[in-house]
NUTI-537269 format. One line per 4 residues: number of its first residue (from 1); their letters; for each residue x, y, z of N, C-alpha, C, CB. Coordinates in Angstrom, 2 decimals. Glycine has a CB too. Example, Ala and Ser with C-alpha at 12.3 -4.5 7.8 and 13.67 -1.06 7.14 Angstrom:
% residues 2
1	as	13.19 -5.69 7.80 12.30 -4.50 7.80 13.20 -3.30 7.80 11.31 -4.47 9.05  12.85 -2.25 7.08 13.67 -1.06 7.14 12.90 0.03 7.87 14.08 -0.60 5.72
This chain:
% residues 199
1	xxxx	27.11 48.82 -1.42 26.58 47.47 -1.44 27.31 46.60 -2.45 25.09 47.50 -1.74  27.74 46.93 -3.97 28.13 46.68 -4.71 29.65 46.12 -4.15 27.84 47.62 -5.52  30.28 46.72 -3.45 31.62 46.45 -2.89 31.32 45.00 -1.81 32.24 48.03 -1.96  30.29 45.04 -0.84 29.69 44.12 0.16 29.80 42.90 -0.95 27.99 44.57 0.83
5	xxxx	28.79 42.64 -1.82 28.66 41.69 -2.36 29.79 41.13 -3.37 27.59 41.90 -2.79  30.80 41.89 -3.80 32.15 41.60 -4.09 32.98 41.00 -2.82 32.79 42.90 -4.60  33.33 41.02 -2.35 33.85 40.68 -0.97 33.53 39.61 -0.80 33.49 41.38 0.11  31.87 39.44 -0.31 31.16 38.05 -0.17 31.55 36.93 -1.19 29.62 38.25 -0.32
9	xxxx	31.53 37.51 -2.81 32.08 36.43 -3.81 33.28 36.07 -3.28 32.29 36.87 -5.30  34.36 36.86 -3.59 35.52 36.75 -3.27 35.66 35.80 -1.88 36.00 38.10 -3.20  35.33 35.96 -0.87 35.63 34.92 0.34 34.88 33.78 0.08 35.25 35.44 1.82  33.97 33.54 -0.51 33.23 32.34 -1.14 34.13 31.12 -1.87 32.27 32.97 -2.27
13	xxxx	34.51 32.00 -2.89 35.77 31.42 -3.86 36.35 31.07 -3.10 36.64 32.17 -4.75  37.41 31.48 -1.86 38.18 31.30 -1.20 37.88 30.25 -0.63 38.43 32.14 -0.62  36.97 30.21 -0.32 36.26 29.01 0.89 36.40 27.50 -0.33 33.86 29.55 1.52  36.12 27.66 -1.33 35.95 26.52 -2.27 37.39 26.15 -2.76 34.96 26.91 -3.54
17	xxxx	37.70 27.14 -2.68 39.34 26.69 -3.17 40.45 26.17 -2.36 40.02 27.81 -3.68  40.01 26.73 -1.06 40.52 25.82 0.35 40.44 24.65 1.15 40.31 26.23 1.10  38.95 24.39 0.30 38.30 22.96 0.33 39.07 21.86 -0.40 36.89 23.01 -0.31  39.42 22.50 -1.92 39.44 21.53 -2.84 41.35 21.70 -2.76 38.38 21.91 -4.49
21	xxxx	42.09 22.65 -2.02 43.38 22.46 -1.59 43.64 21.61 -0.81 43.84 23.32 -1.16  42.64 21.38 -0.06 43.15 20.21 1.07 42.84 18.56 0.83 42.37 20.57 2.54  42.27 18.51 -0.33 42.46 16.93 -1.18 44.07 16.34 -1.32 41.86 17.13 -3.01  44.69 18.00 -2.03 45.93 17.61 -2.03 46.87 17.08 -0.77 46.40 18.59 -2.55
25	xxxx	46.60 17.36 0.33 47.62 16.85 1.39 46.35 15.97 2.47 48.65 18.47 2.31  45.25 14.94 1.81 44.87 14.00 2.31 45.92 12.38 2.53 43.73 13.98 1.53  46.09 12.11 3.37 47.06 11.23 3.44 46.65 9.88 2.94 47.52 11.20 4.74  45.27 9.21 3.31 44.43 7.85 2.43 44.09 8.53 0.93 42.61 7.26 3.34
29	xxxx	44.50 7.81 -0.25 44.22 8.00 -1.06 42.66 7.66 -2.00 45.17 7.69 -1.24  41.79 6.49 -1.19 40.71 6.61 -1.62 39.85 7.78 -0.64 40.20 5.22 -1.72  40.63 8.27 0.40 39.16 9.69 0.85 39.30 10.61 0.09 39.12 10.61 2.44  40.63 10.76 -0.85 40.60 11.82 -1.74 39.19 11.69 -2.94 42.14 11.78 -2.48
33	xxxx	39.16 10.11 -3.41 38.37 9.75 -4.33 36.79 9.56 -4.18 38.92 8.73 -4.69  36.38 10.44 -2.84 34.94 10.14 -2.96 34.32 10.45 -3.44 34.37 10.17 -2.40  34.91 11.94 -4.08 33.84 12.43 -5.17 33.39 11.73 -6.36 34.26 13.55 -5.70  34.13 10.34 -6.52 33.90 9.91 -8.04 33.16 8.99 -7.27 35.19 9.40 -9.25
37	xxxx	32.74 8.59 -6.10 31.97 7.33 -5.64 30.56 7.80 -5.41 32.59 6.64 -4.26  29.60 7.93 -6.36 28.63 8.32 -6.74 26.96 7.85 -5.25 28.75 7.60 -8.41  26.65 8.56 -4.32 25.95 8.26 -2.92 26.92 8.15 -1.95 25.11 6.96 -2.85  28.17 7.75 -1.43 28.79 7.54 -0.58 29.33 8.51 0.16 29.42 6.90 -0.91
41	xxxx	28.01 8.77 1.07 27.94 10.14 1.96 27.14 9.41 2.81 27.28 11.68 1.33  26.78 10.38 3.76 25.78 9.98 5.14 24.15 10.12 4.30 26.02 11.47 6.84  23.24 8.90 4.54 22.01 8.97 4.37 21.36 9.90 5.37 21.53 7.73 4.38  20.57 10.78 4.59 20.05 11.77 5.93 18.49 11.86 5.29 21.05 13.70 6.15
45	xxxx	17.38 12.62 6.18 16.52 12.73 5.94 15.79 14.05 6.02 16.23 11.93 6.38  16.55 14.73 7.22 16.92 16.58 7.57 17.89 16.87 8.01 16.18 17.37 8.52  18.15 17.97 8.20 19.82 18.66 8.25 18.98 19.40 8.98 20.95 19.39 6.84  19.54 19.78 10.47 19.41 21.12 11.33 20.91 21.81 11.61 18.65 20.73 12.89
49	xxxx	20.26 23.75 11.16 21.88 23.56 11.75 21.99 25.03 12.05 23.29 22.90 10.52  22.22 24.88 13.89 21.99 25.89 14.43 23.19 26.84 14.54 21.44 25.55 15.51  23.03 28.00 14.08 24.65 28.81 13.68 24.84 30.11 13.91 25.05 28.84 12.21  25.84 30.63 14.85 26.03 32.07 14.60 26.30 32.81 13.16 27.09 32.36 15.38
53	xxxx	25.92 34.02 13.14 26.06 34.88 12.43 27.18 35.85 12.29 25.20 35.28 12.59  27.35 36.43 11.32 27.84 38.17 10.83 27.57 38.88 9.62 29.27 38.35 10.73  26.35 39.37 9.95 25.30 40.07 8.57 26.47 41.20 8.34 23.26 40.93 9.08  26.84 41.37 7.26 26.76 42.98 6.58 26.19 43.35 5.32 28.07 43.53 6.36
57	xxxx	25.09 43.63 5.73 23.65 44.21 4.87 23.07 45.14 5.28 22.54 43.40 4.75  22.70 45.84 4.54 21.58 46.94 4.86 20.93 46.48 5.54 20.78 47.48 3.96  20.32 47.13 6.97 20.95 48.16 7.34 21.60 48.79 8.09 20.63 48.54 7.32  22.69 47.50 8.47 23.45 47.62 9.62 24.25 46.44 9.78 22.64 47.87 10.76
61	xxxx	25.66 46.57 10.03 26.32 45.09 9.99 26.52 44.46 12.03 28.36 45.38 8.95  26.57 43.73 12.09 26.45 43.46 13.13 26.41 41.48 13.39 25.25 44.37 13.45  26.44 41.16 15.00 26.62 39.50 14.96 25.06 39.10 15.18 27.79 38.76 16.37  24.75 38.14 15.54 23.43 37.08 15.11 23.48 35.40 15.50 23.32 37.11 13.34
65	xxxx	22.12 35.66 15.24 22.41 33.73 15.86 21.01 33.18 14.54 21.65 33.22 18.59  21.17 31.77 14.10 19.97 31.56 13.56 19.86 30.14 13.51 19.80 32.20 12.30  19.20 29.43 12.50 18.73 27.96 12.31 18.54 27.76 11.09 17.54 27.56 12.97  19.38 26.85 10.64 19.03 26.80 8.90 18.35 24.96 9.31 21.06 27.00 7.33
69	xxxx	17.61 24.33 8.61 17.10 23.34 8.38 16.83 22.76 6.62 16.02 23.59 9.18  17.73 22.07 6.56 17.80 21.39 5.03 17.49 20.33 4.81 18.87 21.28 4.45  16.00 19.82 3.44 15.62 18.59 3.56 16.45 18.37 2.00 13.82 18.30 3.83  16.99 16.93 1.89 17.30 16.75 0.81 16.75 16.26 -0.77 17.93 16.29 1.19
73	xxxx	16.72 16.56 -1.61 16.06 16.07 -2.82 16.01 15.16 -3.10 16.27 16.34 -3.69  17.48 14.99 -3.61 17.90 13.84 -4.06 18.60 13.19 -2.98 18.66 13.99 -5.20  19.19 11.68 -2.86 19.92 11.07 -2.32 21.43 11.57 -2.93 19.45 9.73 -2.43  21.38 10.98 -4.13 22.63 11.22 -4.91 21.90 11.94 -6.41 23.63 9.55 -5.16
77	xxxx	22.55 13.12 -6.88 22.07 14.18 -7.78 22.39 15.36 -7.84 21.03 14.32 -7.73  21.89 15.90 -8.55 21.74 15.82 -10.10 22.54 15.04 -11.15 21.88 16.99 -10.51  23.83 15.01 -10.81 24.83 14.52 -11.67 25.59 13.40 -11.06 25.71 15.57 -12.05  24.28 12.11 -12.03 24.83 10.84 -11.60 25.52 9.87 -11.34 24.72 10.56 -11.70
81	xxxx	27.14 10.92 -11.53 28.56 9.96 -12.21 29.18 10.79 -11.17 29.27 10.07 -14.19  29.31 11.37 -10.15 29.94 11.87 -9.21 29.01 11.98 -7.82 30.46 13.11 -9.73  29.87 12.18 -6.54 28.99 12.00 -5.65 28.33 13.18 -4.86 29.55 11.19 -4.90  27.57 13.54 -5.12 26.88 15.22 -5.02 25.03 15.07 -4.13 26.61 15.99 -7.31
85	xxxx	24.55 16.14 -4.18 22.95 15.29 -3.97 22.73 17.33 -3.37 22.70 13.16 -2.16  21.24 17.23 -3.18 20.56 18.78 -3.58 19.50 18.78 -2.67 19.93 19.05 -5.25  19.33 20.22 -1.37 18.50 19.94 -0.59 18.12 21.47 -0.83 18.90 19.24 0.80  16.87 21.76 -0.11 16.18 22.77 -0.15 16.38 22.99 1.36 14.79 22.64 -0.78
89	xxxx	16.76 24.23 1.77 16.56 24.85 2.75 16.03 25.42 3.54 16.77 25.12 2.75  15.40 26.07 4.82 14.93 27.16 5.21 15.56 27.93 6.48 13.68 26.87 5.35  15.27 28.80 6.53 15.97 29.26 8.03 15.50 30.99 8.41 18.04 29.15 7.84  15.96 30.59 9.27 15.48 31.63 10.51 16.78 32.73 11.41 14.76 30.45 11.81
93	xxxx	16.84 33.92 10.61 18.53 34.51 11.72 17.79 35.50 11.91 20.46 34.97 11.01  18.09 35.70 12.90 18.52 37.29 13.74 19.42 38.07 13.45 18.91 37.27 15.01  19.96 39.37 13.50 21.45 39.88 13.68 21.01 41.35 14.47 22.46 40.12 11.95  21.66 41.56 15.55 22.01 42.91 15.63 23.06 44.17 15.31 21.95 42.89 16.42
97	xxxx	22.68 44.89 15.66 23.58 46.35 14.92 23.57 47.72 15.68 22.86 46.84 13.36  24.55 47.95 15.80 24.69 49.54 16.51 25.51 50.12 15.47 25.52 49.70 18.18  24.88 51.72 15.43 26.17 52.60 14.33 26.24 53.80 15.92 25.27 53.70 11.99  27.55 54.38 15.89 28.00 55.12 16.29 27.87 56.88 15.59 29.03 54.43 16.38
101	xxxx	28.24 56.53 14.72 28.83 57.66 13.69 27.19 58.86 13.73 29.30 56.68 11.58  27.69 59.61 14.00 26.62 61.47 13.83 26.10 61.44 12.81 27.40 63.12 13.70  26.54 61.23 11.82 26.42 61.39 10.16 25.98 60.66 9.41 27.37 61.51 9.54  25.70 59.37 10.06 25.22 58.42 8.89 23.83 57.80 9.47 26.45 57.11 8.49
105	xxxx	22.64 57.93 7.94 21.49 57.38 8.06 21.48 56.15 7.52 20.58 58.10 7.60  20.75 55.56 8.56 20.12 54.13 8.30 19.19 54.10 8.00 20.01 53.32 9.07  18.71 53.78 7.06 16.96 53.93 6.22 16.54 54.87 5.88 15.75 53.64 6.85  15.51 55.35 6.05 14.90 56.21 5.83 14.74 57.61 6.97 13.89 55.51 5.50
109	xxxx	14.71 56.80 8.30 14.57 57.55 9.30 14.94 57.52 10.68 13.66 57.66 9.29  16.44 56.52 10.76 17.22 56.91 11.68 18.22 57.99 11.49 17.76 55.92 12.04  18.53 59.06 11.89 19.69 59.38 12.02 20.46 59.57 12.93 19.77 60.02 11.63  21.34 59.73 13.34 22.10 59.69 14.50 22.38 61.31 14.75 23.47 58.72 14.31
113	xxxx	21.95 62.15 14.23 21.83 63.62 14.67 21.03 64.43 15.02 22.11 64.19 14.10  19.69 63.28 15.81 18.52 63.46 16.14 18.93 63.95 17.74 17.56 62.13 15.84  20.23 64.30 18.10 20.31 64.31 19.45 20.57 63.43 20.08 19.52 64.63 19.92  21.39 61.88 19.53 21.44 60.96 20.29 22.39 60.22 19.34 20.12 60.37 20.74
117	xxxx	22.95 59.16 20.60 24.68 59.07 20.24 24.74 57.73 19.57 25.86 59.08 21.73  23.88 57.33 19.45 23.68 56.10 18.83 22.39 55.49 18.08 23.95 55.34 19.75  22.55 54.24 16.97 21.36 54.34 16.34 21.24 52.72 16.66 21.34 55.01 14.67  20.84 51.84 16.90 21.06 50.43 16.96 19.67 50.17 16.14 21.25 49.71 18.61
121	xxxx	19.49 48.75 16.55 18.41 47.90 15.40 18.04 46.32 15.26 18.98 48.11 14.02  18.00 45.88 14.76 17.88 44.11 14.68 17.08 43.88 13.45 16.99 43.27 16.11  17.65 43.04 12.49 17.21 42.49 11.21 16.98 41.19 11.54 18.17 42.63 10.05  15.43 40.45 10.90 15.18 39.32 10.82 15.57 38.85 9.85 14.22 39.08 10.96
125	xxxx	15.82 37.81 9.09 16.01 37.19 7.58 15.52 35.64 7.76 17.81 37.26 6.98  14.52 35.23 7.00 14.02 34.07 6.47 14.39 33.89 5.37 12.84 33.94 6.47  15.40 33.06 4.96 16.27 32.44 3.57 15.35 31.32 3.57 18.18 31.94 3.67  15.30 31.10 1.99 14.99 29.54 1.76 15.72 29.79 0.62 13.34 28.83 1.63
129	xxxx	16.60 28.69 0.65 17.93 28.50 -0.77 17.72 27.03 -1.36 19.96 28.56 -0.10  18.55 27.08 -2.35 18.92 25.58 -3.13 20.64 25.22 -2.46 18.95 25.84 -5.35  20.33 24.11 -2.15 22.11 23.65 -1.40 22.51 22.70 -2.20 22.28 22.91 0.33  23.53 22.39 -3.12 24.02 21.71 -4.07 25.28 21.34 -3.48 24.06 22.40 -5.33
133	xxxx	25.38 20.26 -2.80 26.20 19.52 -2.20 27.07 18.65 -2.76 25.65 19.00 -1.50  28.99 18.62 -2.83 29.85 18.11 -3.67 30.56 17.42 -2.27 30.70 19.24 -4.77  30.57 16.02 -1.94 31.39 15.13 -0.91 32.84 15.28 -1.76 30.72 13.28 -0.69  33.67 15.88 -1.25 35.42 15.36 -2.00 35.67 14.34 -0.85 37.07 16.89 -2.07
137	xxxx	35.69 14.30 0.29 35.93 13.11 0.49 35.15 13.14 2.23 37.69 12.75 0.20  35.44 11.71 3.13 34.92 11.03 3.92 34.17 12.07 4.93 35.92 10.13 4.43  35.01 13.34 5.46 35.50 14.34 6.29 34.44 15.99 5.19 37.79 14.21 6.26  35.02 15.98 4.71 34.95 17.52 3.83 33.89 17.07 2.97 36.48 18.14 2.84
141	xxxx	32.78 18.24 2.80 31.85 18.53 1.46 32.09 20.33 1.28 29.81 18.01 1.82  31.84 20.49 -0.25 31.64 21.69 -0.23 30.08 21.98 -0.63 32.65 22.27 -1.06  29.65 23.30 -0.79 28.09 23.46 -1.57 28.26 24.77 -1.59 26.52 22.95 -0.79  27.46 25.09 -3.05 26.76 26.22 -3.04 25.24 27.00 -2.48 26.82 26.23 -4.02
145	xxxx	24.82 28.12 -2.71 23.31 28.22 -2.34 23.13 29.50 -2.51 22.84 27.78 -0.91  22.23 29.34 -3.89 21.78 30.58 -4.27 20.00 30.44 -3.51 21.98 30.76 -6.21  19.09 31.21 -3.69 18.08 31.67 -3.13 17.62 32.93 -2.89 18.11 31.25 -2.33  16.98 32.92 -1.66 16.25 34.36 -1.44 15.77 34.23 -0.03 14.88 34.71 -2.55
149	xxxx	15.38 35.37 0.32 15.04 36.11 1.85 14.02 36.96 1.75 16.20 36.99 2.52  13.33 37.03 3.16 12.45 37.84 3.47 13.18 38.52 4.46 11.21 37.29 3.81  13.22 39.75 4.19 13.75 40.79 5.22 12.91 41.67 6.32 14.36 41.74 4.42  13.25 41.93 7.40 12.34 43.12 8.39 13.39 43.30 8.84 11.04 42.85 9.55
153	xxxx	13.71 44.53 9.10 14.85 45.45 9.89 13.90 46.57 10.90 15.97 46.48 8.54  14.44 46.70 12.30 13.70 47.61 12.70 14.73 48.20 13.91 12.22 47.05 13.08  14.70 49.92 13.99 15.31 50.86 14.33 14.85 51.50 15.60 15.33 51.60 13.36  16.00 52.79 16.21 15.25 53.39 16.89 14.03 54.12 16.48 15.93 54.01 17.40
157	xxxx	14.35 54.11 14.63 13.43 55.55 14.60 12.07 54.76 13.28 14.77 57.48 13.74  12.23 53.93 12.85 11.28 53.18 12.67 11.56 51.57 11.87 10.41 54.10 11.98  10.91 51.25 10.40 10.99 49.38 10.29 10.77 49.51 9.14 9.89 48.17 11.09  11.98 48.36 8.33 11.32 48.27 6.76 10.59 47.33 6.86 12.21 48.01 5.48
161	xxxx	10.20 46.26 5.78 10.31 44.85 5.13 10.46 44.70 3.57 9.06 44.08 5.48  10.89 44.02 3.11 11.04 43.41 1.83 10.51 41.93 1.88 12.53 43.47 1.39  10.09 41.69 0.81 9.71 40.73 0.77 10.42 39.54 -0.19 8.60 41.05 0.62  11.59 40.18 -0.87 12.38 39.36 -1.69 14.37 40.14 -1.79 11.33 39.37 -3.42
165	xxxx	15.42 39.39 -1.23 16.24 40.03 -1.20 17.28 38.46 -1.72 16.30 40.98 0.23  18.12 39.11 -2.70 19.07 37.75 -3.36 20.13 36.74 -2.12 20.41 38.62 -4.70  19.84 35.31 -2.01 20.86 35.40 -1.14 21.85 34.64 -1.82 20.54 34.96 0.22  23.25 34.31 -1.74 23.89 33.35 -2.08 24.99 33.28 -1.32 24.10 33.34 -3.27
169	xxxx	25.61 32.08 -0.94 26.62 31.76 -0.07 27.50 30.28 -0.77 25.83 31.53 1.51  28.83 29.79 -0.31 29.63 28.89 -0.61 30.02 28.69 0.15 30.31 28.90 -1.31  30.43 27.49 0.76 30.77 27.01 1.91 31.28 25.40 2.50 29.78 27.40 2.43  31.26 25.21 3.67 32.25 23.93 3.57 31.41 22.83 5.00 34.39 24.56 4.02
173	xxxx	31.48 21.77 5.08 30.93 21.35 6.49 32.02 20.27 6.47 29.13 20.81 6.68  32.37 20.17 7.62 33.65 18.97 8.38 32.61 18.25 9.15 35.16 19.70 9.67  32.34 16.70 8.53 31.97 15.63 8.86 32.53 14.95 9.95 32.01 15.04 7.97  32.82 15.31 11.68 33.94 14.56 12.58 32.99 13.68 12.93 34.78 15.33 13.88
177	xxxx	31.37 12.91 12.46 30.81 11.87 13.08 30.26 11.75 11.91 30.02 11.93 14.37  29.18 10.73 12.45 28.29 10.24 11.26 27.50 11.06 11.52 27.72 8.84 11.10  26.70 11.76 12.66 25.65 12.57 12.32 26.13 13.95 12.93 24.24 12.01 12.87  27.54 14.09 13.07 27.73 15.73 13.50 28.94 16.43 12.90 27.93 15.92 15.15
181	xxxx	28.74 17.25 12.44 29.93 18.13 12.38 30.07 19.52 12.58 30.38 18.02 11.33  30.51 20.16 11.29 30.68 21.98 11.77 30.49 22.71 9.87 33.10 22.49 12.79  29.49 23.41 9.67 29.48 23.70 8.70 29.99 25.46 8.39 28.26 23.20 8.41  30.40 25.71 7.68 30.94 27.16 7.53 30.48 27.74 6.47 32.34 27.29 7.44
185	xxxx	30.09 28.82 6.93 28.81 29.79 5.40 29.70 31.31 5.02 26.47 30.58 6.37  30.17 31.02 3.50 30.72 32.66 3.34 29.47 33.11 1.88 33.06 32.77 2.71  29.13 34.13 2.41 28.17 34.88 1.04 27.57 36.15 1.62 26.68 33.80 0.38  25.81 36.46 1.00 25.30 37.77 1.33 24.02 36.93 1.44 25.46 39.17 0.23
189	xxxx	23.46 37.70 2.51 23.58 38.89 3.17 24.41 38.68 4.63 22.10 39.46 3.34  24.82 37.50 5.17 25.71 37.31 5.89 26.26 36.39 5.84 25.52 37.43 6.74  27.07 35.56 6.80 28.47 34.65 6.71 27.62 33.62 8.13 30.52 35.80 7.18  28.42 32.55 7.86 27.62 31.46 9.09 28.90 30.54 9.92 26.34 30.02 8.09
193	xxxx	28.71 30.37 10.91 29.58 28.77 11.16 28.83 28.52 12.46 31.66 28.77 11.43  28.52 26.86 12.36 27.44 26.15 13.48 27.79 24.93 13.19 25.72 26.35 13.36  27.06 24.26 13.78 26.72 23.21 13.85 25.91 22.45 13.15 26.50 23.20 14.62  26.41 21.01 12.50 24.86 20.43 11.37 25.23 19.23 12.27 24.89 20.17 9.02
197	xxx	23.70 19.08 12.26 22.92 17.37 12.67 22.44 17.06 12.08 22.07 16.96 13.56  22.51 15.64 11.44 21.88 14.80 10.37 20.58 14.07 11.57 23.27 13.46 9.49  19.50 14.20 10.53 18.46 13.02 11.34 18.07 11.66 10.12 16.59 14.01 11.91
């Protein structure tokens, strides 16, 4: 797991640093400068944003579909001299999972050497995060989002739940309208890219 959640940092970083690389070869020189133009983003009131998945988490990695929905805090905030602003989240994923392998247990009480060639499963996750939103310019925002999840995983051979699991992700959304674009999620317990609609 320890390795999973290294990885997740690591492509996170990546994701932020690819963001803030592509200021450099913006061709208008004030879309580079929106970050210093303190609100000058899209007024919104909710964020829906319906997105495939790729969990790799306990207890089983596998693809997914879900719905994140973000209301915002602030307009423009926390930090009133740049153009940023902070929404609270919630959401709703699915993911499924098949293991192959004879030898390896999933939980407590799948194993795959019960006489059968496969172990599959499906994890729910309800995240509600903090989204700390940075506009660099007209097109591109980046954000972070730390938070938490409610987990249920359930097997051939039986079902956890947790009721608190860390989540955090970094990520990017491409603004191609005023109320649509494409947002991209790298972190744990999985990775995202969908669709956001401003209302």
């Amino acid at each position: 797991m320890a390795y999973i959640i290294r990885r997740s940092l690591i492509s996170a970083l990546v994701a932020f640093a690819a963001a803030f690389a592509s200021l450099a070869y913006t061709p208008d020189a004030d879309a580079a400068n929106v970050i210093k133009r303190p609100g000058q983003h899209a007024q919104y009131d909710f964020e829906l944003e319906p997105h495939g998945i790729w969990s790799w988490a306990w207890p089983g990695h596998g693809p997914g579909l879900g719905v994140r929905a973000n209301i915002p805090l602030f307009h423009n905030g926390p930090i009133s001299t740049i153009n940023n602003n902070m929404a609270i989240g919630f959401g709703l994923d699915v993911a499924w999972w098949t293991h192959g392998s004879r030898t390896r247990r999933l939980g407590d009480r799948c194993w795959d050497d019960w006489g059968r060639d496969r172990c599959s499963g499906t994890t729910l996750w309800v995240p509600v995060v903090l989204q700390w939103n940075f506009y660099l310019t007209e097109i591109i925002s980046v954000f972070g989002e730390p938070g938490a999840a409610m987990r249920y995983a359930s097997w051939d051979y039986g079902s956890t739940f947790h009721p608190f699991v860390p989540v955090f992700a970094g990520g990017a959304r491409f603004q191609f309208g005023d109320r649509v674009g494409l947002t991209v999620r790298l972190g744990y317990p999985y990775s995202s890219v969908g669709a956001n609609i401003l209302f």
